[in-house]
N, C-alpha and C positions, 0 to 999 in steps of 0.2 A: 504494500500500500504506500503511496508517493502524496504525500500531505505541503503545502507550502504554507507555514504559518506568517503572516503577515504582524509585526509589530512596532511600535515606535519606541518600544524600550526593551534590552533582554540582559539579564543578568548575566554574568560579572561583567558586562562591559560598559551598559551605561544603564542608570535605574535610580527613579524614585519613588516608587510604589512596589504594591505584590504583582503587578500584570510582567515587570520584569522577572521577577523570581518565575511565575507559571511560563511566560515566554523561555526562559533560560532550561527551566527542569524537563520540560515537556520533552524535547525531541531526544533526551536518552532514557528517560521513563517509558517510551513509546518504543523503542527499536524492540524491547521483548516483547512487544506484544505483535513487533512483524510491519511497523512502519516505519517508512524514512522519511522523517520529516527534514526539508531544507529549514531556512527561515529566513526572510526579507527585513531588512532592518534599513532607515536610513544612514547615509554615512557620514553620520556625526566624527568630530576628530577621532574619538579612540574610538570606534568601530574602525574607521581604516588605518589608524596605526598598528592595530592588532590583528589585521587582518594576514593571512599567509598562507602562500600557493596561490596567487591572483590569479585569473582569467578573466577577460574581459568578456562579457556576455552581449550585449548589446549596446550603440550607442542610438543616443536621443539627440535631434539634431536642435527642438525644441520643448526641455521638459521644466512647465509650468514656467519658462524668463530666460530660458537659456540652455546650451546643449548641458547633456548629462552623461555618466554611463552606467550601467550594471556592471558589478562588477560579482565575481563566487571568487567564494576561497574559504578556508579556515582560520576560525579564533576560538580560545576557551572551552576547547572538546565538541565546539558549534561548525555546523556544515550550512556559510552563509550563503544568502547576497544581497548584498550592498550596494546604496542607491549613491553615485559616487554624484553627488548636485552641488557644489563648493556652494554655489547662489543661496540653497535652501538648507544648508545642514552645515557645513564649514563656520559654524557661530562656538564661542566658549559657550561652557557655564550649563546651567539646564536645558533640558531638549526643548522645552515650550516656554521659557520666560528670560527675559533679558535680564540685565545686571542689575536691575531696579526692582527686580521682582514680577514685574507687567509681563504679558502674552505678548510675543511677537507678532506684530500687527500684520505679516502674512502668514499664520497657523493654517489657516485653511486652505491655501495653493500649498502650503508644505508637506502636510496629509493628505490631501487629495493626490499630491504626484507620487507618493506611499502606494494610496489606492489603485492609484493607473496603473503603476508600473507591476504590481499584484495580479490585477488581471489580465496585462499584457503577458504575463507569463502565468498563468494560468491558460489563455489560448494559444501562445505559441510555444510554452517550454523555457526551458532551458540552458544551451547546451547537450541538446538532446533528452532531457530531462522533464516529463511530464506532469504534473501532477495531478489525481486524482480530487483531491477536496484542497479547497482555498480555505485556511481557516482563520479568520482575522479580529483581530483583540479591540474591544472598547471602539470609539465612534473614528478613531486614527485610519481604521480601515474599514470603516462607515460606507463609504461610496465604491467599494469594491462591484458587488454589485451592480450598481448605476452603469461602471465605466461596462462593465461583461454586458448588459443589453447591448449597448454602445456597438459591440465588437462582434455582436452575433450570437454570444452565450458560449459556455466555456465548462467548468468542470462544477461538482455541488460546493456548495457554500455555507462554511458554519460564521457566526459571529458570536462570539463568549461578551457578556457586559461584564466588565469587571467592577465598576460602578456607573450608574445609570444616570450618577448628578451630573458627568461630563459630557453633557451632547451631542458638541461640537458645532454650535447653531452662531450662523455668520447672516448678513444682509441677503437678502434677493438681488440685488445687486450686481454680485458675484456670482450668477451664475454662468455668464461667458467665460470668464477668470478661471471657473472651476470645471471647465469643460461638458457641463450639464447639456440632459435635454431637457429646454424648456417646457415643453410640453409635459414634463413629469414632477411639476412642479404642483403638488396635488395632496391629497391628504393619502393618499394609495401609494405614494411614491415620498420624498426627501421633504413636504413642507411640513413646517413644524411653528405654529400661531405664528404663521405668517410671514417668516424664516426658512432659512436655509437648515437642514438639522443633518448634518453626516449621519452620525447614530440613529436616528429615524431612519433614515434610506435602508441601513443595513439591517433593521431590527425588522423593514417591511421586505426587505428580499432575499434573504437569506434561506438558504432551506432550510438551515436548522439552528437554532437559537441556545446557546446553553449560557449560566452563570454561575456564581462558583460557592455555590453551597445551595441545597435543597430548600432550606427557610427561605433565603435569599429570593428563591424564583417566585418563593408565595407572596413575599412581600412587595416584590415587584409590580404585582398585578390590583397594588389598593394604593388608593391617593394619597397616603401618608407619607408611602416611599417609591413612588412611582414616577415622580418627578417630571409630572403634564403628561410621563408615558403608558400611564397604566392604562389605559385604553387600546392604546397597541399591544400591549402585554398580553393583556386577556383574548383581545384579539387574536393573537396569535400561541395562544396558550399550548394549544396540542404540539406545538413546534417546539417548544422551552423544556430544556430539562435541566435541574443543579445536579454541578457536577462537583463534590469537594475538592478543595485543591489540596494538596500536601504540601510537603516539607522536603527542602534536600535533607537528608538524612544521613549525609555524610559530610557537608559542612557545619552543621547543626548535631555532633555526638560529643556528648560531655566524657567520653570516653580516648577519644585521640584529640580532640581540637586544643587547639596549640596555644590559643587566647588564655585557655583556664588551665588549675590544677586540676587536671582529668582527674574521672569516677563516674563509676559503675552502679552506685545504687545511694542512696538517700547518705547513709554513713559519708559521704565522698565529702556532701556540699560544705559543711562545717568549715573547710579550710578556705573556701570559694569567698565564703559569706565573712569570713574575717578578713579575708584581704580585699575586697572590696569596704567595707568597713574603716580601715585603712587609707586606702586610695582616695575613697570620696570624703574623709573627714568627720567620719560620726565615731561615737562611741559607742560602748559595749552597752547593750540595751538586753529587757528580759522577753521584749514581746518580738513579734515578728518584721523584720526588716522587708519590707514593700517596694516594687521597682517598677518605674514607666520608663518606656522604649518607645517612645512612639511620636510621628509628628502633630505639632500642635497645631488644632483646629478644633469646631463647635462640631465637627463632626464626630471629634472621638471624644467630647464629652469632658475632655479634662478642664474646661471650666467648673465642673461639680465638683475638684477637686479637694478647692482650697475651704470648703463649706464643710465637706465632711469630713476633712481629713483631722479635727479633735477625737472623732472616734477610734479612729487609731492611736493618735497619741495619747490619748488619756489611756490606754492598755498597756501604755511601757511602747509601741512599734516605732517605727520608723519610718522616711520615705526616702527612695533615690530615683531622681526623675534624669532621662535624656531626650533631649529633642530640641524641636525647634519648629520655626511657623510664624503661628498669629502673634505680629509684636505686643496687643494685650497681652496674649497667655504666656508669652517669652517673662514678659516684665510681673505680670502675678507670680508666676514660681518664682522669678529670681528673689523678689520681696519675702514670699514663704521661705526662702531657702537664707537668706537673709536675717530674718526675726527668728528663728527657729532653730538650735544646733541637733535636732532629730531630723533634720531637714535638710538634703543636700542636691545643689542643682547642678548642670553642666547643661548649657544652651550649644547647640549645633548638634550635627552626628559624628560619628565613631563605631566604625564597623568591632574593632575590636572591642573595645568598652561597653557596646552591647553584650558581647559574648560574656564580659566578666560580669557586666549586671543581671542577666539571664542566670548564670550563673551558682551568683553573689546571693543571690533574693530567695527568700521564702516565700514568696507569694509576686502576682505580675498582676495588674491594673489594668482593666482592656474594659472602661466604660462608657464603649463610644455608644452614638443615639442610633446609628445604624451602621451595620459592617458586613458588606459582603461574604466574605469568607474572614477576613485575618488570618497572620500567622503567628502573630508576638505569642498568643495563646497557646499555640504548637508548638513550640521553641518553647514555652515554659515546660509543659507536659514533659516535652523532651528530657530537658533538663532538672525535673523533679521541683519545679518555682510553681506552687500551685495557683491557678487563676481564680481574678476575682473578675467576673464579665457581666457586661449585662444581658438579658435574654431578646437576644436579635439575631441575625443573620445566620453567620458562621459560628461565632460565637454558642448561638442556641444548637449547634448541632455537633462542636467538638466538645465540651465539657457538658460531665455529668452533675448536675448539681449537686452537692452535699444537703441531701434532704432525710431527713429520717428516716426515711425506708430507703435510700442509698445506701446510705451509713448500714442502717443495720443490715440491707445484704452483701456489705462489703466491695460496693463498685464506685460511689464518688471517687469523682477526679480534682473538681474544684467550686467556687461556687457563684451560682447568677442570681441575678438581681435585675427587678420588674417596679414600675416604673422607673425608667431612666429619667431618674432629680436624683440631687446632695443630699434625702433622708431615705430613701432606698439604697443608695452608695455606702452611708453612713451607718445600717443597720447593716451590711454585708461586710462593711471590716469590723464594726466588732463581734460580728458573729466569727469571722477567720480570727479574731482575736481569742476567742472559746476555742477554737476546736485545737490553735495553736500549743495550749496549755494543754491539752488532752494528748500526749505525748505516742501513745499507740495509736487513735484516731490520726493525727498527725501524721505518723509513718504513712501509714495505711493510702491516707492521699497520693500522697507524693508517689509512694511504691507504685499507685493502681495508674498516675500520669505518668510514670516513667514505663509503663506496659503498653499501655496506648497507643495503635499503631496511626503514624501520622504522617507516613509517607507515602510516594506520588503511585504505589503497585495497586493499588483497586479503584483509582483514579484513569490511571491509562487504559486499566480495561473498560472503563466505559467511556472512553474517547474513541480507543479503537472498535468498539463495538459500533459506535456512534457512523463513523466513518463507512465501517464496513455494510450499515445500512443502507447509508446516503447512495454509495456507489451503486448496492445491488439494484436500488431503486432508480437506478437508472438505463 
């Protein structure tokens, strides 16, 4: 089976979400199950300075302002190709926002020549290279579709939403610019209240629609989280399926990773969580040391932070937050982390400093308002950091709550919490503050998230199951 995954971001090369991690794990999670997935990426600086064994594939005399090329080769155990456009991708810094933080005011000719250049190799190959199903991430490869009418139609078509808040919706305008038929400017086809919507176009042509966790696809389909889409959603419901996403499982092993003092089982983290303790400048405390990993936005909740976070400290705990984002939420932790020596912050990322606060922590903070899949949660399990999540998305379908009749048949993992506000936040760390004192129940956690299988092997098979549909139905 010959799959070409279309993405604007794929891990380790360039990433700032989970749709890089799915983009990056996908195509060696998939070869057991008997596919080869290429995958299209633009070529951003370090995608072509990583890239090796060139071929040139195709040249573009005009793609989207100016000539382009295709370009295959290999980077990072990835079998690419890269969209070689200096014009639309030869920028430092983030793939979508300039040095100021702002959307580069042409994202949508820069995704769209993603799109084009997807289906142009979807109808002609290549390098001799065919591919059976286009499968393309979030609204970036949104108009994949669109351009395949365009060309005559081409091979099946999956579109994964990895979050549904990013459209990709531009003026009417643009539809010369972005190579559109006008004529499909319709509520059946790319218009979206009266806009341009890449993600609409894809979510309406696609033959098959997945996202990345089974909640996720239900909540998709109600105005809460449907984001103006949930009418296409339900629309097209029979098409949708959640697909959970995993974990690399080999970057992410508290057993060889090189970040931490490796172990094997709960006995290990002691040494982890003192030298983070250490590091970040807190002291010896009797309750539970608590860690965020995450970027800061209203999306992951961590403004309920700072409200409930006396329930923990009034337990003896602690906090160790990393990230970065919303300069409110930047400047409330730093304050908390500030007035507070149980409180310790570091603003930016840090690949490895994750690993040792993943690590470090007895517990991980994942209370966003809605979350596709997430991984931080997975990475704790991993790591025996039991989570404290709230009951949404992915979240609601990796961890088991710590409920009474969990506990008592011995299978909590971690624990959720319903309404997402600061007095439901606030009642779940000090409940994690009880069960922490409960030194067998305790174990019991951590041992049952460190069991937890939460990598990409029952994931790929129903992608290649997915695939192997698409085609026979063809």
């Amino acid at each position: 089976m010959r799959v070409l995954s279309i993405a604007s971001e794929c891990a380790p090369l360039v990433k700032t979400g989970g749709l890089a991690d799915v983009a990056g794990a996908l195509p060696a999670a998939l070869r057991a199950e008997g596919v080869w997935m290429r995958t299209l990426l633009p070529g951003y600086p370090a995608v072509m300075a990583a890239l090796q064994d060139v071929s040139e594939v195709y040249y573009f005399h005009d793609l989207f302002g100016a000539p382009a090329r295709l370009m295959a080769g290999q980077a990072a155990g990835l079998d690419l190709l890269a969209i070689d456009a200096p014009h639309l991708f030869a920028r430092p810094g983030n793939p979508y926002l300039d040095a100021d933080g702002r959307d580069w005011p042409d994202n949508p000719e820069r995704f769209a020549a993603l799109s084009w250049v997807g289906a142009h190799v979807g109808v002609h190959g290549a390098l001799g290279w065919h591919p059976q199903v286009l499968h393309g991430h979030d609204w970036q490869a949104g108009l994949v579709t669109e351009y395949l009418r365009q060309m005559g139609g081409g091979p099946a078509t999956v579109l994964t939403i990895h979050n549904i808040a990013f459209t990709g919706s531009t003026d009417p305008g643009r539809i010369g610019s972005l190579r559109l038929d006008p004529w499909r400017f319709h509520m059946e086809g790319y218009e979206f209240y009266g806009g341009i919507s890449a993600l609409k176009a894809g979510l309406m042509g696609a033959d098959a629609l997945t996202t990345v966790s089974p909640t996720y696809a239900a909540e998709l389909m109600t105005p809460e989280y449907g984001m103006g889409l949930d009418g296409v959603m339900r629309h097209r419901r029979e098409s949708l399926t959640g697909i959970l996403n995993g974990i690399d499982t080999d970057a992410w092993n508290p057993a060889t990773d090189p970040a931490i003092r490796p172990y094997r089982d709960g006995n290990g983290k002691a040494a982890n969580t003192a030298a983070l303790r250490a590091e970040m400048g807190l002291p010896d405390a009797d309750g539970p040391l608590c860690v965020i990993v995450s970027r800061m936005s209203h999306q992951k909740g961590l403004d309920l932070v700072p409200e409930a976070l006396p329930a923990l400290l009034e337990h003896g705990g602690q906090l160790a937050v990393l990230g970065s984002g919303d300069p409110a939420l930047e400047h409330a932790f730093r304050s908390l982390g500030d007035r507070n020596p149980q409180v310790a912050v570091r603003i930016g990322y840090d690949e490895a400093l994750s690993h040792r606060m993943i690590a470090g922590g007895d517990a991980i903070l994942v209370p966003s308002r809605f979350e596709p899949c997430g991984l931080t949660q997975m990475y704790g399990l991993r790591y025996g950091t039991v989570p404290v999540v709230a009951l949404t998305g992915g979240l609601a379908d990796t961890v088991i709550n710590a409920s009474p009749a969990a506990l008592a048949r011995g299978v909590a993992t971690g624990l959720q919490f319903s309404p997402v506000t600061a007095g439901a936040l606030g009642f779940a760390l000090a409940r994690l503050c009880q069960l922490y004192r409960d030194r067998d129940t305790w174990s019991r956690l951590v041992a049952n998230g460190m069991d937890q299988p939460v990598g990409w092997d029952q994931s790929a098979r129903a992608y290649a199951a997915l695939y192997a549909r698409l085609t026979a139905a063809r």
